[in-house]
C-alpha atoms as an extended CHARMM CRD file, in Angstrom:
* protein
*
       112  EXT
         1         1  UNK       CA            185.5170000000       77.3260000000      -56.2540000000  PROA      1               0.0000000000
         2         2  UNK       CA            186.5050000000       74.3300000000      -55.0360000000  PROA      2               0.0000000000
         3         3  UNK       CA            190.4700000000       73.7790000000      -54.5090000000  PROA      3               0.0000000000
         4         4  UNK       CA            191.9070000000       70.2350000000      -54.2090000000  PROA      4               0.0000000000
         5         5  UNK       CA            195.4590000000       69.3160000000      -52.7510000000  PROA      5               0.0000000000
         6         6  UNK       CA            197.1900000000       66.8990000000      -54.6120000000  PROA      6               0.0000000000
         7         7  UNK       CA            200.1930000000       65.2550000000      -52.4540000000  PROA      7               0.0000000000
         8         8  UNK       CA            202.4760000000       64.6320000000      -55.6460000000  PROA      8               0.0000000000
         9         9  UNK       CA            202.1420000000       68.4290000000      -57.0180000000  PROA      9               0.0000000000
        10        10  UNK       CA            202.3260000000       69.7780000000      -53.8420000000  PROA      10              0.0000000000
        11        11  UNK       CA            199.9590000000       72.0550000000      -54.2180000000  PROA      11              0.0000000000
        12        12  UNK       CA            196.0450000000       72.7830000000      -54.1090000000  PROA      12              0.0000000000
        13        13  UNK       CA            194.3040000000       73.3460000000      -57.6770000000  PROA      13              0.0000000000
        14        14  UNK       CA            190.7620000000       74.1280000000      -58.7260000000  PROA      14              0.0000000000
        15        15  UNK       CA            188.5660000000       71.2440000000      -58.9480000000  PROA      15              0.0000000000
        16        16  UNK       CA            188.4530000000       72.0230000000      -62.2510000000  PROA      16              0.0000000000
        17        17  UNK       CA            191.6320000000       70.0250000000      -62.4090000000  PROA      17              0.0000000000
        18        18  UNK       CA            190.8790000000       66.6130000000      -60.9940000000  PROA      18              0.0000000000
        19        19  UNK       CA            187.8670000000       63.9020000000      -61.5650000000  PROA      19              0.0000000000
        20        20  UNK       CA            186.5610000000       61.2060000000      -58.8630000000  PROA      20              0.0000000000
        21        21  UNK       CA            186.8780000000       58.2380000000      -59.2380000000  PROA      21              0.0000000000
        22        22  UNK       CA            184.8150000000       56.0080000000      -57.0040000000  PROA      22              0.0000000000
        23        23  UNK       CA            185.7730000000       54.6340000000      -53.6600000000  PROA      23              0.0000000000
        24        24  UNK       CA            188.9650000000       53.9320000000      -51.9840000000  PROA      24              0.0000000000
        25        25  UNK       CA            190.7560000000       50.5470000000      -50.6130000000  PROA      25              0.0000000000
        26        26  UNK       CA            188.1560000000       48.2380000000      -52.1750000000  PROA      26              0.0000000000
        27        27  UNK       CA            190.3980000000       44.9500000000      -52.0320000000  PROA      27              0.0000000000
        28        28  UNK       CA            189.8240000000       43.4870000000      -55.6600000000  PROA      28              0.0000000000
        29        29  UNK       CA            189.2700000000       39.6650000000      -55.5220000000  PROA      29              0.0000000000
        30        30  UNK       CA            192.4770000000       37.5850000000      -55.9710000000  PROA      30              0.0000000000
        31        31  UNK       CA            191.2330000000       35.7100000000      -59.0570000000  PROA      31              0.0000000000
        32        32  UNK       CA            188.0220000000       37.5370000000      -60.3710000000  PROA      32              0.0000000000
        33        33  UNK       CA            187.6460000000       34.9990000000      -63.1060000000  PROA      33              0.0000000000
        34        34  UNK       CA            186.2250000000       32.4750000000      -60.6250000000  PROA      34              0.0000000000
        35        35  UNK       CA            183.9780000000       34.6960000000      -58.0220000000  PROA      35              0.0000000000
        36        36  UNK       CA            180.2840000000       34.3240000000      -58.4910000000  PROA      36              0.0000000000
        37        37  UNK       CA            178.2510000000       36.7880000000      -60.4560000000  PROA      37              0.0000000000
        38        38  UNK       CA            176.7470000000       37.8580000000      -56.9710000000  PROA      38              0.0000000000
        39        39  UNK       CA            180.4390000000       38.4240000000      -56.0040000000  PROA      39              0.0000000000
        40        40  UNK       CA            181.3460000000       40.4840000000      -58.8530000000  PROA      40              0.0000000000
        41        41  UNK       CA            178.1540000000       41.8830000000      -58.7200000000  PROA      41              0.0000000000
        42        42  UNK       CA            179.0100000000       43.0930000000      -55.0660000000  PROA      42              0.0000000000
        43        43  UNK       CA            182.2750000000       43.9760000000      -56.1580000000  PROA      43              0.0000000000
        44        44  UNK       CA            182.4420000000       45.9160000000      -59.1570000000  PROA      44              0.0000000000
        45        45  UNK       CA            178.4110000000       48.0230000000      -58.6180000000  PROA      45              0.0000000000
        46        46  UNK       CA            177.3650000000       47.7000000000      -54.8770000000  PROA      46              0.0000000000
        47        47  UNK       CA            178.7310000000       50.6580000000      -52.4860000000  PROA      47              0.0000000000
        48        48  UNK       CA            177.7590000000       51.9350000000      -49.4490000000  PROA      48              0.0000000000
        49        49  UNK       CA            176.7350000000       56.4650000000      -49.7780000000  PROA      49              0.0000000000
        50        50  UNK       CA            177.2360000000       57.6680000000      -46.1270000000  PROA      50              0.0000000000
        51        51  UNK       CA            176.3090000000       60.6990000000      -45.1850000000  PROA      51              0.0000000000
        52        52  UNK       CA            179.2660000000       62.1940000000      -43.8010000000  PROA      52              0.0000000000
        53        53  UNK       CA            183.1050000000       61.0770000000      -43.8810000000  PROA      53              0.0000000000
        54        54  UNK       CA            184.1720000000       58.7030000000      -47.1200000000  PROA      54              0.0000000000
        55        55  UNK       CA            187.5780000000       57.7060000000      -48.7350000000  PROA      55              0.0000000000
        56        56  UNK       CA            187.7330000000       57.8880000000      -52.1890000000  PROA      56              0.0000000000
        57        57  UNK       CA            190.0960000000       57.7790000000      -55.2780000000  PROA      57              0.0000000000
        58        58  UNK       CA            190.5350000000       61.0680000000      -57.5140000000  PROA      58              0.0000000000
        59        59  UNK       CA            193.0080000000       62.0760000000      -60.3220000000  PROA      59              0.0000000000
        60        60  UNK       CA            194.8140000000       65.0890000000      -61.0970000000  PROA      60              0.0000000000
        61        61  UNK       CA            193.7780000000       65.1340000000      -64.7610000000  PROA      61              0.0000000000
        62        62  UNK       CA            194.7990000000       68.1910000000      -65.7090000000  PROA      62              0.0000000000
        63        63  UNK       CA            197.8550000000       68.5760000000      -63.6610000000  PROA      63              0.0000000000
        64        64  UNK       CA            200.1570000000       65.1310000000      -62.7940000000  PROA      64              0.0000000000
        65        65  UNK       CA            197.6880000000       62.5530000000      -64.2560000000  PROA      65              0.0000000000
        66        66  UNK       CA            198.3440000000       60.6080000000      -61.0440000000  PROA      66              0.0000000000
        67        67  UNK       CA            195.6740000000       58.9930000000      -58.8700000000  PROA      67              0.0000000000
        68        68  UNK       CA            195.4510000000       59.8760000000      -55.1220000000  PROA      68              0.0000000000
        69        69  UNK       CA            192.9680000000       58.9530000000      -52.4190000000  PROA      69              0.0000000000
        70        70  UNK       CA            190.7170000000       61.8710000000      -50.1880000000  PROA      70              0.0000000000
        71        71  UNK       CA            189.2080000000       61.6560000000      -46.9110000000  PROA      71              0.0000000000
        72        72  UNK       CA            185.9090000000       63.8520000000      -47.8990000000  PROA      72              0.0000000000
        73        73  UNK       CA            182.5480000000       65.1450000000      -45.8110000000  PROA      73              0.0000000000
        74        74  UNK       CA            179.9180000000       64.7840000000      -47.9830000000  PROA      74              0.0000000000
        75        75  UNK       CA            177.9390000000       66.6970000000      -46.3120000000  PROA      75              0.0000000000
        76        76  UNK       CA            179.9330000000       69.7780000000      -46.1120000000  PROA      76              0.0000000000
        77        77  UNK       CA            181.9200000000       68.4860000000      -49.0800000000  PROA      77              0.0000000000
        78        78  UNK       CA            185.5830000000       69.7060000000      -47.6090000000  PROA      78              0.0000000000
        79        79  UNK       CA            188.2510000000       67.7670000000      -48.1030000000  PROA      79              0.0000000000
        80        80  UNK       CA            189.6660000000       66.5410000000      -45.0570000000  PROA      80              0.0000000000
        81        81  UNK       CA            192.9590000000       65.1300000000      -46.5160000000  PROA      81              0.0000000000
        82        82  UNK       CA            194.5040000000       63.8620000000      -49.0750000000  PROA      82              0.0000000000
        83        83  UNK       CA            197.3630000000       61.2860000000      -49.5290000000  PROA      83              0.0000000000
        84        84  UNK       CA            199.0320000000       59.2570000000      -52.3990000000  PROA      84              0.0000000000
        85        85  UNK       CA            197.7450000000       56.0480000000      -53.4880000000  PROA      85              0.0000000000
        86        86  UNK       CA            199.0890000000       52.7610000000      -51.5070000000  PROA      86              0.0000000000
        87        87  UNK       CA            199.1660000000       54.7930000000      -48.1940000000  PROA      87              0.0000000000
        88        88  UNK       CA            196.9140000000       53.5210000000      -45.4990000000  PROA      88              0.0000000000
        89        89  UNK       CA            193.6570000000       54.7910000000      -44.4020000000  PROA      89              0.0000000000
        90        90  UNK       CA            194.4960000000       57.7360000000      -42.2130000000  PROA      90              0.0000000000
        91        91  UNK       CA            192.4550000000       57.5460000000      -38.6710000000  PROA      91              0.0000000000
        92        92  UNK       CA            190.6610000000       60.8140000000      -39.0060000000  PROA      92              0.0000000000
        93        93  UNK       CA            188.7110000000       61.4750000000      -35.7700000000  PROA      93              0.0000000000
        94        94  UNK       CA            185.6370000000       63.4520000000      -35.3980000000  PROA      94              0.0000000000
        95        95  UNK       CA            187.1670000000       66.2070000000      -33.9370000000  PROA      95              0.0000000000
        96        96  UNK       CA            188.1320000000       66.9790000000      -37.8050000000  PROA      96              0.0000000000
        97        97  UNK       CA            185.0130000000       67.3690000000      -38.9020000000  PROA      97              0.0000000000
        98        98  UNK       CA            183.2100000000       70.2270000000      -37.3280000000  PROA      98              0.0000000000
        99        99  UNK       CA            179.1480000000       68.1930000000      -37.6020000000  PROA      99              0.0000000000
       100       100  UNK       CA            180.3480000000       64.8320000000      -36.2220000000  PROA      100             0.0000000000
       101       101  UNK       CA            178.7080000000       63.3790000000      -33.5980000000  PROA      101             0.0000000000
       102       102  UNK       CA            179.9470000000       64.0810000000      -30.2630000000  PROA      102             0.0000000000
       103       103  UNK       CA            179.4180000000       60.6340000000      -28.0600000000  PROA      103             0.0000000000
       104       104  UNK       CA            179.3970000000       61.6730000000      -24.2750000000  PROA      104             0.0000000000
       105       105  UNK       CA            179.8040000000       59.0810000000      -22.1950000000  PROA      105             0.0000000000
       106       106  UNK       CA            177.4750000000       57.7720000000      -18.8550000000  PROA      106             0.0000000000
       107       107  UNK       CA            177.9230000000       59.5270000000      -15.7060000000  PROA      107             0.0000000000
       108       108  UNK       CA            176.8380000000       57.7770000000      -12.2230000000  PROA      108             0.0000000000
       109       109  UNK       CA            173.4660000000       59.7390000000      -12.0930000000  PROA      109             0.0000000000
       110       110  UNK       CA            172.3400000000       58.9940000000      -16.0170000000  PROA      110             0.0000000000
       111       111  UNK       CA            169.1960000000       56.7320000000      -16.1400000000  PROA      111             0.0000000000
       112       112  UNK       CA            170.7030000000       53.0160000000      -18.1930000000  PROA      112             0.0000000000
């Protein structure tokens, strides 16, 4: 099973518990009444599906009700962290996530 930590409960909770719900810090348009239907169309259905670290919005359904954004691995689907809504992005390096890519940088001898 799958356990979650929600940052207003304190506490980590089956997944049974909470429900995605799409990505997180998508800036919505200031006035979506006048944006194209390209725009909105970009807005509202187009997102990106990496293959490794995404932010996205959940809520503790069954629990606080509130909605909280997770720094996931999709590949290894572990939650990295979690924070409350309105925080920041956190910078999450790739030494958090044990599959990242390890750039190595040039010595003197490497072929350019």
């Amino acid at each position: 099973m799958l356990l979650i930590y929600c940052p207003y409960c304190q506490e980590e909770r089956s997944e049974l518990e909470f429900r995605g719900a799409g990505d997180a810090h998508i800036a919505r348009p200031p006035d979506i009444a006048s944006i194209s239907d390209e725009a909105f169309e970009e807005y509202f259905f187009l997102r990106d599906n990496p293959k490794g670290l995404i932010f996205e919005r959940w809520r503790h359904m069954h629990g606080c009700g509130r909605f909280f954004n997770a720094a996931r691995d999709t590949i290894s689907d572990k939650f990295i962290k979690t924070y409350k809504a309105g925080e920041p992005k956190p910078d999450i390096g790739a030494a958090t996530i044990p599959h990242a890519p390890v750039e190595t940088q040039a010595t003197e001898g490497d072929a350019k």
